[in-house]
C-alpha positions in Angstrom: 0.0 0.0 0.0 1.7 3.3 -0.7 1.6 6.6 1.3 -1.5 8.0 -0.7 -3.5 5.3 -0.3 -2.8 5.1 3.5 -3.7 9.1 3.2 -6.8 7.6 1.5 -7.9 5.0 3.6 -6.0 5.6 6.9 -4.8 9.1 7.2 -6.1 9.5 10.6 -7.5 7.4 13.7 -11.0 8.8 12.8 -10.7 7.5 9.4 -9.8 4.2 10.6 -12.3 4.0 13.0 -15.3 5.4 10.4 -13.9 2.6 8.2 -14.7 -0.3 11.2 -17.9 1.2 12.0 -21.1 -1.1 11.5 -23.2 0.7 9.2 -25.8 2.3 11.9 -23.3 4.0 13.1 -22.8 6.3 10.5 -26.4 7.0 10.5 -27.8 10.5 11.7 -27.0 14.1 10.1 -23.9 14.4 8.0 -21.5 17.1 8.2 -22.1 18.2 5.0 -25.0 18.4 2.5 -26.3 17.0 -1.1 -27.0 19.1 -4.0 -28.4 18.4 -7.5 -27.5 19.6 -11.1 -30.4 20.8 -13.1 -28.8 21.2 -16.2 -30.8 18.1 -18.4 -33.6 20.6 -17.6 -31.6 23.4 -19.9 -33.3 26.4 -19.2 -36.7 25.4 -17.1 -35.2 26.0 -14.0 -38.0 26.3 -11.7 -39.3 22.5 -12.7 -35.7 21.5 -11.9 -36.6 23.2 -8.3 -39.7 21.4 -7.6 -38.5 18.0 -8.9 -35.8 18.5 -6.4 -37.7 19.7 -3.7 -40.0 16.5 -4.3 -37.4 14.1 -3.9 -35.9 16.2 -0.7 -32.7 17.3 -2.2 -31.5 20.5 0.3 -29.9 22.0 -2.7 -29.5 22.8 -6.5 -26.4 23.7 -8.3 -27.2 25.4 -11.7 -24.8 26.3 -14.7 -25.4 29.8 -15.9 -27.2 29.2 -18.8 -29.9 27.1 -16.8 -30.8 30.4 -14.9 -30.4 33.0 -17.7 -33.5 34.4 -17.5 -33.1 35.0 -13.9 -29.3 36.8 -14.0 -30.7 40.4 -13.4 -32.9 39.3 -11.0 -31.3 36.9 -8.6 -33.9 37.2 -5.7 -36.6 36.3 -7.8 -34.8 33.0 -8.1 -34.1 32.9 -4.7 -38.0 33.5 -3.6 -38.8 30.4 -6.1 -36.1 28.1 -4.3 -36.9 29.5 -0.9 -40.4 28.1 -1.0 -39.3 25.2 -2.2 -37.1 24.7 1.1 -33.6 24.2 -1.3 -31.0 26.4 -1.5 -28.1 27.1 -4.3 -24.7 25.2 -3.6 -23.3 27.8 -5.8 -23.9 28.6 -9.9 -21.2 27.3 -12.5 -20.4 29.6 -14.8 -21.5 29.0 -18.8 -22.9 30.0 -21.9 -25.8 33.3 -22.5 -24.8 36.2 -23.7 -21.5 37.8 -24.0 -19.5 35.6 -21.9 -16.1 34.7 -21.9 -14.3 32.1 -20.4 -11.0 31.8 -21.9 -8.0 31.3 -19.8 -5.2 30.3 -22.0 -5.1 33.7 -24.3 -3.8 36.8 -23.5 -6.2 38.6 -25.7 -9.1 37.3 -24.2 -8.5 36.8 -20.2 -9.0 40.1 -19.0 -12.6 40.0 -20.0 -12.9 36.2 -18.7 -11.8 37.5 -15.8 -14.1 40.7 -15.3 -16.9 38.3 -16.5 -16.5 36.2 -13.9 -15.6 38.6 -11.0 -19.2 40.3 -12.2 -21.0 37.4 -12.5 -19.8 36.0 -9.0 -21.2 39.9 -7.8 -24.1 40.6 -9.1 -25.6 37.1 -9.1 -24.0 34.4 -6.7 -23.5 36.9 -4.0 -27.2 38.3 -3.7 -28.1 34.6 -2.0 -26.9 36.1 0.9 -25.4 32.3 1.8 -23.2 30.6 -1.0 -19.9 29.8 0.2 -17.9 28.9 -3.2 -18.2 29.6 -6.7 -17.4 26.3 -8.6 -16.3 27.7 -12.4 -15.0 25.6 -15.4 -12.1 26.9 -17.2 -12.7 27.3 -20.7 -11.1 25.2 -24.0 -8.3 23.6 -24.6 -5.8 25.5 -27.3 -5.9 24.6 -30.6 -4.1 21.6 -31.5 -5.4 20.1 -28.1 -2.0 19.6 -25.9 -1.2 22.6 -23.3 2.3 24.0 -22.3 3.1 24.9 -18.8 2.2 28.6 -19.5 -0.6 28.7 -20.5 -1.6 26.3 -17.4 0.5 29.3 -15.8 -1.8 31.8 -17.2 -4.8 30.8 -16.2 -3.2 30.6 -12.5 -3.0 33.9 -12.5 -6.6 34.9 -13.7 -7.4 32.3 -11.1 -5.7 34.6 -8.5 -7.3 37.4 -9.8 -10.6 36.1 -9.7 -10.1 34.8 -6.2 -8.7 37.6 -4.7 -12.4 39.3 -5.4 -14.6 36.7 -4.3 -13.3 36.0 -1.7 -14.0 39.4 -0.4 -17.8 38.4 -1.2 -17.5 35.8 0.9 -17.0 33.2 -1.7 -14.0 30.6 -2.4 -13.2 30.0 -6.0 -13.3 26.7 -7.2 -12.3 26.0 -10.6 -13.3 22.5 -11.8 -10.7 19.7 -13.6 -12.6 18.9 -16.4 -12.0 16.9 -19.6 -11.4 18.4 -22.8 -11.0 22.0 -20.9 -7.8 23.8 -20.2 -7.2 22.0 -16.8 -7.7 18.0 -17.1 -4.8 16.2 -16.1 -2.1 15.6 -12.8 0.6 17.9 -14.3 -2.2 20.5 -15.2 -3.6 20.0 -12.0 0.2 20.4 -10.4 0.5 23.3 -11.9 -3.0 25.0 -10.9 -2.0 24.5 -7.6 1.1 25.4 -7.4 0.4 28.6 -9.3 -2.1 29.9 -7.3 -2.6 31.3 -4.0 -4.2 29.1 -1.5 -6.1 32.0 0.4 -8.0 32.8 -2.8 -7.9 29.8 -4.8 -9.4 26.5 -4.1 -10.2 23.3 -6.0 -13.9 21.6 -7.0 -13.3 18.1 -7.1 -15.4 16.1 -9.8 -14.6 12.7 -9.3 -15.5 11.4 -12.6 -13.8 13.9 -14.1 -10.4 13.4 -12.2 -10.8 9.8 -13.3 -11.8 10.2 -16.5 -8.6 12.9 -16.4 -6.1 10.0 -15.5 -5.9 11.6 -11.6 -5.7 9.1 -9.4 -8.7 10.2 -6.4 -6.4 9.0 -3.5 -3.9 11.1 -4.8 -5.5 14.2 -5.1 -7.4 14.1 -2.2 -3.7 13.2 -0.6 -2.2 16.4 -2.0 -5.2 19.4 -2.1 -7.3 17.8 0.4 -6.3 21.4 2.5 -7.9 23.1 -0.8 -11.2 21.2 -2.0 -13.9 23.3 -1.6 -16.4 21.2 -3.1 -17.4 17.6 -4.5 -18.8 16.5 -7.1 -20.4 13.1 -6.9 -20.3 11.1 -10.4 -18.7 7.9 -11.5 -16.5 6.5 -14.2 -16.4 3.0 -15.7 -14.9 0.2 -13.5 -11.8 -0.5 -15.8 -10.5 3.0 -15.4 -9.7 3.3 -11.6 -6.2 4.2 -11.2 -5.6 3.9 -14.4 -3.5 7.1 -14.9 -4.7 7.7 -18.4 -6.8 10.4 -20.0 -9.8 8.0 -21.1 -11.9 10.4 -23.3 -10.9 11.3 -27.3 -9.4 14.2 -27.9 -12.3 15.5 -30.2 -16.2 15.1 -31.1 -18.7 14.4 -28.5 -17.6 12.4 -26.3 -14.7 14.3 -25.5 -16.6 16.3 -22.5 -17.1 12.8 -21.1 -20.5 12.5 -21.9 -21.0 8.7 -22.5 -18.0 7.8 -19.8 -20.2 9.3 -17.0 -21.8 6.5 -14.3 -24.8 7.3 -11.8 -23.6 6.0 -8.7 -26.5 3.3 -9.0 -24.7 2.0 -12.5 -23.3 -1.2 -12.4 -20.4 0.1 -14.2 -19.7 2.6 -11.9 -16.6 1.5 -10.1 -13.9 3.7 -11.1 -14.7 5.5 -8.2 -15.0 4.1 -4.6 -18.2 6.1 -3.5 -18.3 4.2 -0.2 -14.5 4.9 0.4 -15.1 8.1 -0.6 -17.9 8.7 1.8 -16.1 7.7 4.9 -13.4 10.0 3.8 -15.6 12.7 3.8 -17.4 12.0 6.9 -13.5 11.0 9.0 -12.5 14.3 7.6 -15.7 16.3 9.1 -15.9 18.0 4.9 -18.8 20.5 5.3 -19.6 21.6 2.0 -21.7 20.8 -0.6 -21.7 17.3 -2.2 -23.5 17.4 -5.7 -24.7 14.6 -7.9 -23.3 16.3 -11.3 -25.9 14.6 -13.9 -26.5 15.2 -16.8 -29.0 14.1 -19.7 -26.3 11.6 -21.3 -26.5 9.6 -17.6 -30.2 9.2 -18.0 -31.2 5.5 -19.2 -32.9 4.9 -22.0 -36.7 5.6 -21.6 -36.4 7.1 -18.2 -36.1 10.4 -16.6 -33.5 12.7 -14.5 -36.0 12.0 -12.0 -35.9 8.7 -12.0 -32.3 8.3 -12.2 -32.1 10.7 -8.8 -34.7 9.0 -7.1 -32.1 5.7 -7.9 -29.8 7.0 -6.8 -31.2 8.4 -3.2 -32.1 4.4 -2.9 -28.1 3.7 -3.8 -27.5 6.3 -1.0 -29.7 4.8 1.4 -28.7 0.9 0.9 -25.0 1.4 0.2 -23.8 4.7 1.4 -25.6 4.3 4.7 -27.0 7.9 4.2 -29.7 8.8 6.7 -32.1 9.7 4.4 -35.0 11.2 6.8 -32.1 13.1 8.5 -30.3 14.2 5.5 -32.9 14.7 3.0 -35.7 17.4 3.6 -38.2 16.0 1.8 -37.4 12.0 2.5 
């Protein structure tokens, strides 16, 4: 066993003793908190809301083009959710309108930046009770492979994003994700190393690390100081530690979309969700853990619905979650 993996599995005697537990004994209120992603519902927001609200999720996590038509008017949103008893995690950034999100090119990260900073202001912050802003970092440079500065560069608009929110109340937590500027362990080194841990933080999709050729134990070895968020979503079985970016380079699959796995999946073991969970619960982690789904998870025939309310039955059976104690509406 090497010294991540102990990290992993044993890094502390609370870990070890989470890990001998029977499972009753992890039942009761968690230290942190589940969230949803309505983005199969595109831009019907509000029927996102009150399918989560049915099924008791205490929060949503939008992308910003699934609450466009609410961007000048945050507190209308807010109104909608808060009688639906769920709150926002946070709001990714994304597409509508004149948004810019590239982090690699000179010419263009000035106004990524200021886009950001403004969106973080005049929308996240008006909750009143958001504690990170989880953002995706834009494409990859033509031609597909990334040097060191340009993985340099986008450290510094990191910084400079950071440095602002942060004074909103709000970590920044940019978000490894395939096919984007930030996607593998030396991108990832780099990120890290580059910027300043008192404005910049990590969101920690563990699909997408696998599906990035990260190796979870690893990371969560290294930034575990630094994660601000999690992102619950799986990746086949044949991929765990497998140390290789899994996804093509190009078309439509290169996002990941067809390589994600519900929890639920049977093809879902490229991440250990039950490790994972003691982890989280050992370490006391109180933010936001969010099942990331999106419409290529759904199965054939069903619904996002569905698939959630399968997965709440995955949580219940084989992550021992509490559901009447974690879950509003269970």
């Amino acid at each position: 066993m090497t010294v991540t993996r102990r990290f992993f599995l044993q890094s502390s005697a609370a870990l070890a003793g989470t890990a001998s537990l029977p499972a009753h004994a992890q039942a009761g209120k968690l230290p942190f908190r589940y969230a949803f992603s309505p983005i199969s519902w595109q831009t019907n927001i509000e029927e996102a809301i009150r399918v989560g609200s049915k099924l008791g999720f205490p929060g949503v996590e939008p992308f910003r083009h699934n609450i466009i038509n609410y961007l000048d008017k945050p507190l209308a949103l807010k109104k909608i959710m808060d009688s639906h008893h769920i709150q926002m995690a946070t709001c990714s950034n994304g597409g509508g309108g004149n948004f810019s999100s590239n982090f690699y090119d000179p010419a263009k990260i000035d106004k990524s930046v200021s886009d950001h900073i403004n969106f973080a202001r005049t929308f996240i912050a008006p909750f009143g009770y958001c504690k990170h802003f989880k953002m995706n970092m834009g494409p990859r440079p033509a031609g597909y492979d990334t040097n060191d500065e340009q993985i340099k560069r986008c450290a510094g608009a990191m910084n400079r994003i950071g440095k602002e929110t942060i004074k909103m109340g709000l970590k920044l937590a940019p978000h490894p994700h395939v096919n984007s500027l930030v996607q593998d362990q030396r991108e990832i080194d780099i990120l890290m190393k580059e910027t300043d841990p008192n404005y910049v933080w990590m969101c920690a999709d563990l699909s997408h690390l696998v599906l990035g050729g990260n190796v979870l134990d690893e990371v969560f070895a290294k930034y575990w100081s630094r994660i601000a968020a999690i992102h619950y979503k799986g990746a086949p079985t044949r991929l765990k530690n497998s140390r290789v970016v899994a996804v093509p380079r190009t078309g439509e699959d290169a996002g990941g979309h067809g390589w994600f796995r519900a929890m639920s999946d049977a093809d879902s073991g490229g991440v250990d969700f039950p490790a994972v969970q003691k982890f989280l619960i050992a370490k006391n982690y109180t933010g936001w853990v969010t099942l990331d789904y999106d419409a290529s998870m759904i199965h054939k025939g069903s619904t996002m619905e569905a698939l959630l309310t399968a997965e709440k039955k995955y949580m219940a059976d084989v992550l021992k979650v509490d559901l009447k104690a974690n879950m509003s509406g269970a």
